[in-house]
TIRO-2110 file (N, C-alpha, C; in Angstrom, 1 decimal):
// TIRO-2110
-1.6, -11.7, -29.2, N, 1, A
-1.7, -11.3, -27.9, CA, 1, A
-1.5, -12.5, -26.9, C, 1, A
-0.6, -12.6, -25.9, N, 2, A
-0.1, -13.5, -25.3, CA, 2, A
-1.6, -13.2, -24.1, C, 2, A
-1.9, -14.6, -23.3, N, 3, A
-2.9, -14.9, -22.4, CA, 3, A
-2.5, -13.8, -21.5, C, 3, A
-1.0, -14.3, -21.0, N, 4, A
-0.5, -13.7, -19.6, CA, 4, A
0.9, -12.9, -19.9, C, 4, A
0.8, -11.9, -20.4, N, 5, A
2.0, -11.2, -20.6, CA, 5, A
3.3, -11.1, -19.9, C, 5, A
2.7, -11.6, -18.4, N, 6, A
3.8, -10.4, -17.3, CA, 6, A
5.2, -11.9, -17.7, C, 6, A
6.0, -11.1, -17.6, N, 7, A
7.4, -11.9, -17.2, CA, 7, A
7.1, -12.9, -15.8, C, 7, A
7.7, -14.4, -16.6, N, 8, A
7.5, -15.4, -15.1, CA, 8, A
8.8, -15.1, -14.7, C, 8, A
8.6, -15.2, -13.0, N, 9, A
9.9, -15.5, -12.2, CA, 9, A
10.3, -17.3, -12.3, C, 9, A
11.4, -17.6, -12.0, N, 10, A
12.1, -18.7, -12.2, CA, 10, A
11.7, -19.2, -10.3, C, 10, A
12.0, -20.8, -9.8, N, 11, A
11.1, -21.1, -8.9, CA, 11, A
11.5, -20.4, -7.7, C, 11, A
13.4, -19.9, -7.7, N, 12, A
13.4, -19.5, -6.1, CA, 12, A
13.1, -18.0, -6.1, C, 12, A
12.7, -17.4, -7.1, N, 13, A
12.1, -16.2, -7.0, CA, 13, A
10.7, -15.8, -6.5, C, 13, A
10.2, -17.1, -7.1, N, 14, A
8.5, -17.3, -6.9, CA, 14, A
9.0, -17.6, -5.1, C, 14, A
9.3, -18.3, -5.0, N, 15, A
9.3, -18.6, -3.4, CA, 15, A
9.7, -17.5, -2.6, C, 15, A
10.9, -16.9, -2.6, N, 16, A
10.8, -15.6, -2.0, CA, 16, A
9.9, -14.7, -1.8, C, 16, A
9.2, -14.4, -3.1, N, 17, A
8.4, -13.7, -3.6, CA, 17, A
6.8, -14.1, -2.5, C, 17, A
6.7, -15.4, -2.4, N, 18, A
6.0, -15.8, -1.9, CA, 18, A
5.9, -15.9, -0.4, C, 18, A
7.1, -16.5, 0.2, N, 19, A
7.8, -16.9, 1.9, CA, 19, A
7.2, -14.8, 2.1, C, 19, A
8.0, -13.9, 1.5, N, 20, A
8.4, -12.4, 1.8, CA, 20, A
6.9, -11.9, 1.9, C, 20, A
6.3, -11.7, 1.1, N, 21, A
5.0, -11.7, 0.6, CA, 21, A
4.1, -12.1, 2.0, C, 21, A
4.3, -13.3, 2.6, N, 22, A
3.6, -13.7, 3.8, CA, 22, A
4.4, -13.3, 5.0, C, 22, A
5.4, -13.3, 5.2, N, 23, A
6.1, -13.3, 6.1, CA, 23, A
5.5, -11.3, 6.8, C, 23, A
5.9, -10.5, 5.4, N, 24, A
5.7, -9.1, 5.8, CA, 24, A
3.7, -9.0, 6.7, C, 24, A
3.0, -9.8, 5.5, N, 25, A
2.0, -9.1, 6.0, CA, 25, A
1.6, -9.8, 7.2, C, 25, A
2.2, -10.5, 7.8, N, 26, A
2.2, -11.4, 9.4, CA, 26, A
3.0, -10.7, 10.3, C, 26, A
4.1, -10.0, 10.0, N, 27, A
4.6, -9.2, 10.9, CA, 27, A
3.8, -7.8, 10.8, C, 27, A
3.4, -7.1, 9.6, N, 28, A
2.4, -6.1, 10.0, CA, 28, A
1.5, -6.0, 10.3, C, 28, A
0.9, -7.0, 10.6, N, 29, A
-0.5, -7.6, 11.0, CA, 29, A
-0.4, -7.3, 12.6, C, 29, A
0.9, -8.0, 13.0, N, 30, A
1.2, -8.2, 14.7, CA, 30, A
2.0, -7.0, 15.2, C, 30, A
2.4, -6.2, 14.2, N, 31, A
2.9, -5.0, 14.9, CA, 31, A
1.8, -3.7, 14.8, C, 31, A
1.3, -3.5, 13.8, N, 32, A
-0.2, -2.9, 13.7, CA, 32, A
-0.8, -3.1, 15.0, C, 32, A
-1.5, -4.6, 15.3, N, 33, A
-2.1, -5.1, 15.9, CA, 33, A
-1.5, -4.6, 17.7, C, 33, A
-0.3, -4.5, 17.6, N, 34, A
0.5, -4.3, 19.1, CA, 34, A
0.4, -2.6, 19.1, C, 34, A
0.6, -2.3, 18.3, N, 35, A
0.7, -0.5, 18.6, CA, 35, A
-0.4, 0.0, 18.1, C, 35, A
-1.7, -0.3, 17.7, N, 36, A
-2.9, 0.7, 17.4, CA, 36, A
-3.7, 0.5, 18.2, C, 36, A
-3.4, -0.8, 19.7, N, 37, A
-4.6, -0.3, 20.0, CA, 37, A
-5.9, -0.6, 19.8, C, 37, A
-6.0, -2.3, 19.1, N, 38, A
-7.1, -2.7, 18.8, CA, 38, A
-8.2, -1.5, 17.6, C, 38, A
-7.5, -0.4, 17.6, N, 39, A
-8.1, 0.4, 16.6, CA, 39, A
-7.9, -0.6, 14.9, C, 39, A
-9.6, -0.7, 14.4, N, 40, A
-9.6, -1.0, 12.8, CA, 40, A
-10.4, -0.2, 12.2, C, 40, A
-9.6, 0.1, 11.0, N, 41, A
-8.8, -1.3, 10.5, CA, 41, A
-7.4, -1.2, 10.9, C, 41, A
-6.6, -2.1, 11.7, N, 42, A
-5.2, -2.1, 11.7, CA, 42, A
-4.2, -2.4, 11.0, C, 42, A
-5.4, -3.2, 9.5, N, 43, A
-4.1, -2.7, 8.2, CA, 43, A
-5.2, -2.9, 7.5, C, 43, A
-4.5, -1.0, 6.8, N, 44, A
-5.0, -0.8, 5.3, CA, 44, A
-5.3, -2.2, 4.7, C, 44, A
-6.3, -2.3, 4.5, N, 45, A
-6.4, -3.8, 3.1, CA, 45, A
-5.5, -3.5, 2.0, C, 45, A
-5.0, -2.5, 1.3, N, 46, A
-4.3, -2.3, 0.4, CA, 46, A
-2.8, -2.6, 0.3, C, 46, A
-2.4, -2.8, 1.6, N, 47, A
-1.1, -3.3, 1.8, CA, 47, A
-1.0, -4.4, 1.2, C, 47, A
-2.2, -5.2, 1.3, N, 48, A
-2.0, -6.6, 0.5, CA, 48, A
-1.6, -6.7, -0.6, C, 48, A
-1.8, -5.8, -1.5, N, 49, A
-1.6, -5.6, -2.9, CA, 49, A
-0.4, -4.7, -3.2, C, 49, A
0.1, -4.0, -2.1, N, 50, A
1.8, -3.4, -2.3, CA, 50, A
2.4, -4.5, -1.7, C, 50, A
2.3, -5.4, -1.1, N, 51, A
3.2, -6.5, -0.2, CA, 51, A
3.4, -7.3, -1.8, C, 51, A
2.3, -7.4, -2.2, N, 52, A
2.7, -8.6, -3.8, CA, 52, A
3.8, -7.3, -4.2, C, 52, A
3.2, -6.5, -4.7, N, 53, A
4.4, -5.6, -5.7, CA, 53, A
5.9, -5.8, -4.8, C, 53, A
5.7, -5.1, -3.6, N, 54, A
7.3, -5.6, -3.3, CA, 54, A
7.9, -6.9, -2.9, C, 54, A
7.5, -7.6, -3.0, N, 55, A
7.9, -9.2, -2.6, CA, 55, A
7.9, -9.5, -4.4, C, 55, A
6.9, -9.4, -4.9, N, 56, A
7.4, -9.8, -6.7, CA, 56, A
8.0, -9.3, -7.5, C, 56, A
8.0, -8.1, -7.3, N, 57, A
8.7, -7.3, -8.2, CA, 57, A
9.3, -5.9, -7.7, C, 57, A
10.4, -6.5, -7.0, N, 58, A
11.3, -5.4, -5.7, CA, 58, A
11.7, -4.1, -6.5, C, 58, A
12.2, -4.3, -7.8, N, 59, A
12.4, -3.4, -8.3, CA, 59, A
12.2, -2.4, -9.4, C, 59, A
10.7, -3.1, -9.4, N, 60, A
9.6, -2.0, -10.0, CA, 60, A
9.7, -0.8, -9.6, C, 60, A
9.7, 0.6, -10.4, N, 61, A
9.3, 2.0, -9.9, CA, 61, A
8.0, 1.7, -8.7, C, 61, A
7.3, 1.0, -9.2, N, 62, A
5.6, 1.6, -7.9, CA, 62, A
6.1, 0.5, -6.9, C, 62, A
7.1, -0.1, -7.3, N, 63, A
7.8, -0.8, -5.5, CA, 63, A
8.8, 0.0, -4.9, C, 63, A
9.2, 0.8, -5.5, N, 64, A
10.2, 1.5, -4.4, CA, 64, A
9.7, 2.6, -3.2, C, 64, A
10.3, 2.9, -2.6, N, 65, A
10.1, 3.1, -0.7, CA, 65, A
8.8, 4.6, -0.9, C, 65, A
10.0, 5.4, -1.9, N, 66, A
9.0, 7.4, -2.1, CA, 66, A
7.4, 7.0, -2.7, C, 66, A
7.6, 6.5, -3.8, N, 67, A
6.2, 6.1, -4.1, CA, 67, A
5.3, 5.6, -3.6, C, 67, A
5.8, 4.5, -3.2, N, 68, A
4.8, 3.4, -2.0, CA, 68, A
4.0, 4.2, -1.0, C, 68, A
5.1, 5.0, -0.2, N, 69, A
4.8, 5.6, 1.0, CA, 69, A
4.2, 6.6, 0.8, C, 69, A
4.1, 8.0, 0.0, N, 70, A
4.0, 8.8, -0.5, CA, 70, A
2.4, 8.7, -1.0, C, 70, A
2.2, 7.0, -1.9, N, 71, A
1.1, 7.3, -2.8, CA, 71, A
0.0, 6.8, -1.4, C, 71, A
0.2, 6.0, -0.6, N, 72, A
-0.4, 5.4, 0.3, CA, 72, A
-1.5, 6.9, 1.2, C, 72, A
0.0, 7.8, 1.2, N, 73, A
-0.8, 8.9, 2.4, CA, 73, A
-1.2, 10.1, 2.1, C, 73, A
-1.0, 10.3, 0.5, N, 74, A
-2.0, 11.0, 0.0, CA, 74, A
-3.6, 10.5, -0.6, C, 74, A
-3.0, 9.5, -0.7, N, 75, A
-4.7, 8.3, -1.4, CA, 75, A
-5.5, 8.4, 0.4, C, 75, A
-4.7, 8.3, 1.3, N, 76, A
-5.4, 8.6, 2.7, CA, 76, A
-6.2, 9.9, 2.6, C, 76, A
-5.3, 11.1, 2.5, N, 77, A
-5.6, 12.4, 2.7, CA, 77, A
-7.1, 12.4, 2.0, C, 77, A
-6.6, 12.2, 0.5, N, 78, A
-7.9, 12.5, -0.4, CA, 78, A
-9.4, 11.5, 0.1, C, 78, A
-9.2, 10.0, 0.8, N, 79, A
-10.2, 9.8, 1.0, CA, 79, A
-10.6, 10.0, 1.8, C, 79, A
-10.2, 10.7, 2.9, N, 80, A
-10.6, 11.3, 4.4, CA, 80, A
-11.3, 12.3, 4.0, C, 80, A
-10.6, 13.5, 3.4, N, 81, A
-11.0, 14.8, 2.8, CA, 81, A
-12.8, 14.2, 2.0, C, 81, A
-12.6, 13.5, 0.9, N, 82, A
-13.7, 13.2, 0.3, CA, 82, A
-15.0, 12.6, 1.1, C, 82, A
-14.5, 12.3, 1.9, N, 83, A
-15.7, 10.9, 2.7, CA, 83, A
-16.4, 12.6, 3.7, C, 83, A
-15.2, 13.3, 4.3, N, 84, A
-15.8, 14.6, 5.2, CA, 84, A
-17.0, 15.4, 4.1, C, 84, A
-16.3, 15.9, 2.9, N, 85, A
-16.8, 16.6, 2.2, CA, 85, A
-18.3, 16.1, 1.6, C, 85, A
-18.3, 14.9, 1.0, N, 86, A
-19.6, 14.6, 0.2, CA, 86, A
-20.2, 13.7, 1.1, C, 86, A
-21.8, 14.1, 1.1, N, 87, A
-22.6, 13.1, 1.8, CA, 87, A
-22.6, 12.0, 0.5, C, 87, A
-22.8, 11.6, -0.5, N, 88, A
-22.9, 10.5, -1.8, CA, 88, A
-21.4, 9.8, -1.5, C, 88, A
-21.5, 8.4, -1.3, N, 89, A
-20.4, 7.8, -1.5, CA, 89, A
-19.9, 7.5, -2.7, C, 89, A
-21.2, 7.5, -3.5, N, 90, A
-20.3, 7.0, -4.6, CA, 90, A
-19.6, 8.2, -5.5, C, 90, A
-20.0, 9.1, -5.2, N, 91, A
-19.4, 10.8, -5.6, CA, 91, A
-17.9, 10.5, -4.7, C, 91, A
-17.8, 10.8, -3.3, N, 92, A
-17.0, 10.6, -2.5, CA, 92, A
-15.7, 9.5, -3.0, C, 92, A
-16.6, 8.4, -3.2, N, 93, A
-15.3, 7.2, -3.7, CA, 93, A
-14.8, 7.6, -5.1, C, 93, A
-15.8, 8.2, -6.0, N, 94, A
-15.3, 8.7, -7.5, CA, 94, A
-14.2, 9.9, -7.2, C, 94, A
-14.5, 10.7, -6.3, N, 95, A
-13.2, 12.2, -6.3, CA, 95, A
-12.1, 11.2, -6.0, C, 95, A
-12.3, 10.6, -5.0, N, 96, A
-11.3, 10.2, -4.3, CA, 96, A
-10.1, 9.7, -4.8, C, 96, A
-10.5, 8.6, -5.4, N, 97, A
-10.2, 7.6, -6.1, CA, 97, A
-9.6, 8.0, -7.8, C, 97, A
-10.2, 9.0, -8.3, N, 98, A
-9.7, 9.7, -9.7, CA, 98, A
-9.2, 10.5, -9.2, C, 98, A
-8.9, 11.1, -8.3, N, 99, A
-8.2, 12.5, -7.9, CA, 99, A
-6.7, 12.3, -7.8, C, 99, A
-6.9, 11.2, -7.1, N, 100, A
-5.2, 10.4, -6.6, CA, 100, A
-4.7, 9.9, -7.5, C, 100, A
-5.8, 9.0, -8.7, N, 101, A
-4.9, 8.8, -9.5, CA, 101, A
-4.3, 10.0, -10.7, C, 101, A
-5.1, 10.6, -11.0, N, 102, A
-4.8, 12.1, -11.7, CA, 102, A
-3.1, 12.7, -10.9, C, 102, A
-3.1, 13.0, -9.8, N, 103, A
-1.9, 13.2, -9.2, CA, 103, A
-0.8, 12.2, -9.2, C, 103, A
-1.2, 10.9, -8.8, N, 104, A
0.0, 10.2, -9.1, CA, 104, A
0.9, 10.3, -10.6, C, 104, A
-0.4, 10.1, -11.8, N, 105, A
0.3, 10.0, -13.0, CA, 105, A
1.2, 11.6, -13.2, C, 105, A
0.7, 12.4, -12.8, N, 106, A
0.8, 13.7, -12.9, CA, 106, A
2.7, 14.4, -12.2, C, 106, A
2.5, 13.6, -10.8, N, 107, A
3.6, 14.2, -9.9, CA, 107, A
4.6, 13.2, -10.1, C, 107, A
4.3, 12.0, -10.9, N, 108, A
4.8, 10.7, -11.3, CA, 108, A
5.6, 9.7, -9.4, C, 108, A
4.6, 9.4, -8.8, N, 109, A
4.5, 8.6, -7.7, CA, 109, A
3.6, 7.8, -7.6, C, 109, A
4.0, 7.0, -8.7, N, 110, A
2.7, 6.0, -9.1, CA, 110, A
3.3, 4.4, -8.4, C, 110, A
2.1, 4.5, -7.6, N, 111, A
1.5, 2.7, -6.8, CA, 111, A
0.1, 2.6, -7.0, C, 111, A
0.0, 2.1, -7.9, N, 112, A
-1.5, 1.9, -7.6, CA, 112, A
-2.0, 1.4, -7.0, C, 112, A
-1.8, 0.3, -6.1, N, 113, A
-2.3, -0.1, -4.6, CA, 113, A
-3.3, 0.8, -4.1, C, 113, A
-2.1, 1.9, -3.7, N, 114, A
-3.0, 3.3, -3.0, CA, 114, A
-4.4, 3.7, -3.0, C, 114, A
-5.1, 3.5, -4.2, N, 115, A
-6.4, 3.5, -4.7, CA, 115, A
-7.1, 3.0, -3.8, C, 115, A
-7.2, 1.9, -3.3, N, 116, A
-7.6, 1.3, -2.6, CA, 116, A
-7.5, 1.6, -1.2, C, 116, A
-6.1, 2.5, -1.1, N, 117, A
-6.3, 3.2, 0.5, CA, 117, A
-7.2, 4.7, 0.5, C, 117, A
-7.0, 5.0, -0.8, N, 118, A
-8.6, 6.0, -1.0, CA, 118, A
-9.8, 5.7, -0.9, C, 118, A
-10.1, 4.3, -1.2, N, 119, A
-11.2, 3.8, -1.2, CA, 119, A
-12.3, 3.3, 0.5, C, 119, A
-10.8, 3.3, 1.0, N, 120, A
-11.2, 2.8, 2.2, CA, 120, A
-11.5, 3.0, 3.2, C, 120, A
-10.6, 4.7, 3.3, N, 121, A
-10.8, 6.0, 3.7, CA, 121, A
-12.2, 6.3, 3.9, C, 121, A
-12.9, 6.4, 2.5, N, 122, A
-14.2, 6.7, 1.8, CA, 122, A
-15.7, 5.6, 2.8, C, 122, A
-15.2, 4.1, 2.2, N, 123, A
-15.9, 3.3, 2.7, CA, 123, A
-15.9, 2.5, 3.9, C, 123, A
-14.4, 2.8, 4.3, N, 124, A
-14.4, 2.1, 5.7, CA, 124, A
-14.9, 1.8, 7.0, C, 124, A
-16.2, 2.3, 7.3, N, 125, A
-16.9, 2.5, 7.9, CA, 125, A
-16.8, 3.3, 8.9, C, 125, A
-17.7, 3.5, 10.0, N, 126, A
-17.8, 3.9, 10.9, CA, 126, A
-16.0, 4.0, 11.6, C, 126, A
-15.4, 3.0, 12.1, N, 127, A
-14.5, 3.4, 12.7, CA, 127, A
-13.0, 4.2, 12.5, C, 127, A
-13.4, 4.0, 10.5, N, 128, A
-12.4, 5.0, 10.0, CA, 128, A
-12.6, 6.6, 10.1, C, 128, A
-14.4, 6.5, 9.8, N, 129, A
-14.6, 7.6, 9.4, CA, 129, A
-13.9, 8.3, 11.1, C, 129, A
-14.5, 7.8, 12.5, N, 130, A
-14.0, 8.4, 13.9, CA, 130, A
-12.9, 8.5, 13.9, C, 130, A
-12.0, 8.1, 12.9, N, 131, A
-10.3, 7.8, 13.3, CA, 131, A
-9.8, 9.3, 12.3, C, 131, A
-10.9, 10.0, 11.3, N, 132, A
-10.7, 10.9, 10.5, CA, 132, A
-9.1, 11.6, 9.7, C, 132, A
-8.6, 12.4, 10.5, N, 133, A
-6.9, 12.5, 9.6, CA, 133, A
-6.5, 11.2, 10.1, C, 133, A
-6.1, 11.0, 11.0, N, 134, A
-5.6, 9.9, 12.0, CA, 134, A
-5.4, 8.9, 11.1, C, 134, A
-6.6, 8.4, 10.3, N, 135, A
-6.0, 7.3, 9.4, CA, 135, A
-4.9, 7.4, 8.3, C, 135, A
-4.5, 8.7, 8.9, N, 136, A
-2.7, 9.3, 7.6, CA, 136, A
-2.3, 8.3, 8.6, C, 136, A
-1.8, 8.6, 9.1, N, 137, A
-0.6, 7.9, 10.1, CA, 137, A
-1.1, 7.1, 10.8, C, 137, A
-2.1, 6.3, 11.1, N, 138, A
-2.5, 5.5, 12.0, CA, 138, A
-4.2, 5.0, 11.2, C, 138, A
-3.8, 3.6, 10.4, N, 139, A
-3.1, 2.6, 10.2, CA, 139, A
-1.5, 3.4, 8.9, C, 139, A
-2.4, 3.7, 8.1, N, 140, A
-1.4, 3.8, 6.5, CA, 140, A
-0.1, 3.9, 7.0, C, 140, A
0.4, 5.1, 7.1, N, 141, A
1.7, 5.5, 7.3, CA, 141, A
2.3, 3.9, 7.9, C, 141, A
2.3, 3.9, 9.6, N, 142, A
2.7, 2.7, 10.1, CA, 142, A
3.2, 1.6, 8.8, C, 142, A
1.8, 1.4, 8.4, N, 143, A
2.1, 0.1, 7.8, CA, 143, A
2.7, 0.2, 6.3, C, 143, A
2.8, 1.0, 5.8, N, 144, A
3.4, 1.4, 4.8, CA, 144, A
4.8, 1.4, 4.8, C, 144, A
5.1, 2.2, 5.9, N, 145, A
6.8, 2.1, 6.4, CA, 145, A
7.2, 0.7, 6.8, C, 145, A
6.4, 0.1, 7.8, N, 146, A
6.8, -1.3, 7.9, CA, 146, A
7.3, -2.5, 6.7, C, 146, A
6.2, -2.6, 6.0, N, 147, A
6.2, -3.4, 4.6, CA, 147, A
7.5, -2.7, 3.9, C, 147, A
8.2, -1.5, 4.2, N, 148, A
9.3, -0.9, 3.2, CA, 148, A
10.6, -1.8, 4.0, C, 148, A
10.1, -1.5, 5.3, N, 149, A
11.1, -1.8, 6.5, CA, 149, A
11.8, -3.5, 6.1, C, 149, A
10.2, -4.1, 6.0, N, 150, A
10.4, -5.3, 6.0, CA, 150, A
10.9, -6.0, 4.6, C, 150, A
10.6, -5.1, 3.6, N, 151, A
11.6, -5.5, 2.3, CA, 151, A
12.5, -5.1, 2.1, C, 151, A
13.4, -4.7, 2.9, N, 152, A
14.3, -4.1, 2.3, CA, 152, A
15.1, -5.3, 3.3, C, 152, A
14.8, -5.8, 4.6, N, 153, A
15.5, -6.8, 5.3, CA, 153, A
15.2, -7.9, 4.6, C, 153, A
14.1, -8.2, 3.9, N, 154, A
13.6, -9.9, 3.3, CA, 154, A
14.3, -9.9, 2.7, C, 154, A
14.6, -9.2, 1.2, N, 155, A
15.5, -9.2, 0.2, CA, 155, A
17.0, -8.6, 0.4, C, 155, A
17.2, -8.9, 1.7, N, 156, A
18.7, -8.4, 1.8, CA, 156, A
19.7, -9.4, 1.2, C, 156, A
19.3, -10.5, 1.7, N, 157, A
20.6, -11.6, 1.4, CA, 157, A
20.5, -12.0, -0.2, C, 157, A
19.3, -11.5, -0.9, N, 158, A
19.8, -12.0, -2.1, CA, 158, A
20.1, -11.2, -3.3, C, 158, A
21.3, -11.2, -3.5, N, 159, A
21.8, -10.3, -4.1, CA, 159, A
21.1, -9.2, -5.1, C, 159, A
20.7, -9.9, -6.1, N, 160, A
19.9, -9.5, -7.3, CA, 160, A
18.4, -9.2, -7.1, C, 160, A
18.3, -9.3, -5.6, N, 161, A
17.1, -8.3, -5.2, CA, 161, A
16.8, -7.4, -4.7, C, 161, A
18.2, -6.5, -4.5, N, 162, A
18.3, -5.7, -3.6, CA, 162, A
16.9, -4.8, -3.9, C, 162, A
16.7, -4.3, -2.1, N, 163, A
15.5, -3.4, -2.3, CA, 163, A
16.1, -2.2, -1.1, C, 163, A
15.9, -1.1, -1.5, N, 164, A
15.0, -0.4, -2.9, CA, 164, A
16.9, -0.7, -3.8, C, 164, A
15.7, -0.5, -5.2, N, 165, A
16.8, -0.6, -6.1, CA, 165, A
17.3, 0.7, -6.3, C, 165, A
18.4, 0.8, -6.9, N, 166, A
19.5, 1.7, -7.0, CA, 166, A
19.1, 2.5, -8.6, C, 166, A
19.0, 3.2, -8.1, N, 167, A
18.2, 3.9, -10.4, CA, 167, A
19.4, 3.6, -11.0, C, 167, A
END
C-alpha cells in the first residue's frame, strides 16, 4: 500500500493548480463580497474544497460544471430543509449530510465538497438559518457558478487542461 496514492502533477501543473486555485477563490471572495450585500456567509466554506478539485484535477467527473453546481444546491436544499425540520443538530446534520450523499451516489452527481455545503446550511448559524431557501442561490448557487466561470477561463490557455472536459 503506497503512503500517498493519488497521481503527482509535474511542477507547472502544481503551479497552475495552485496560481488557479487562489486566484478563483479571491475573485469569489470579491464578487460574493460586492453582490451579497455584506450578507454571511458570502462564501460557502465548501468552495474551498471544489476550487482544489477544479484547479487540480480539471478533469475529474466531481470537477465538471453539472455536478459541481447541481451537488452544491441540492446539499443547500437538504440542509435548509433539515436545520427547518429537526430541532437536534446533530440529527439535522446526520439527514442532511447522508441524504445528499445517498442521492449523489444514486443520481450519479457526485462532488463531494457539497457535504459540507449541507453541513453549513445545518450549522451555519444564525444568519444562514435567517437567509433560509435564500442560501440556494445566495451564497451557493453564485459561487458555485463563479468558480465554474472562473475555471473554465484559468485553464483556457493550456491546452491539456481544458475545462470542462469533453467525455
Amino acid at each position: 500500500m503506497k503512503l500517498f496514492p493519488s497521481p503527482k502533477a509535474n511542477n507547472k501543473d502544481a503551479l497552475i493548480g495552485t496560481v488557479g486555485a487562489a486566484l478563483a477563490m479571491a475573485v469569489t471572495w470579491l464578487v460574493s463580497e460586492a453582490l451579497l450585500d455584506s450578507v454571511a456567509p458570502i462564501l460557502a466554506l465548501s468552495m474551498g474544497a471544489s476550487a482544489v478539485i477544479l484547479f487540480t484535477m480539471p478533469t475529474a467527473p466531481a470537477a465538471q460544471p453539472a455536478p459541481l453546481i447541481v451537488a452544491h444546491c441540492v446539499a443547500a436544499f437538504l440542509g435548509v430543509l433539515s436545520a427547518q425540520l429537526f430541532d437536534n443538530t446533530a440529527l439535522a446534520v446526520g439527514i442532511a449530510v447522508g441524504v445528499h450523499a445517498g442521492l449523489m451516489v444514486r443520481f450519479g452527481y457526485m462532488h463531494p465538497p457539497s457535504g459540507g455545503t449541507a453541513l453549513t446550511a445545518v450549522i451555519g448559524g444564525e444568519v444562514v438559518t435567517e437567509l433560509g431557501y435564500t442560501f440556494i442561490w445566495r451564497p451557493v448557487l453564485l459561487n458555485a457558478v463563479l468558480l465554474v466561470v472562473l475555471a473554465v477561463v484559468i485553464n483556457a490557455p493550456f491546452a491539456w487542461r481544458r475545462y470542462p472536459a469533453k467525455n
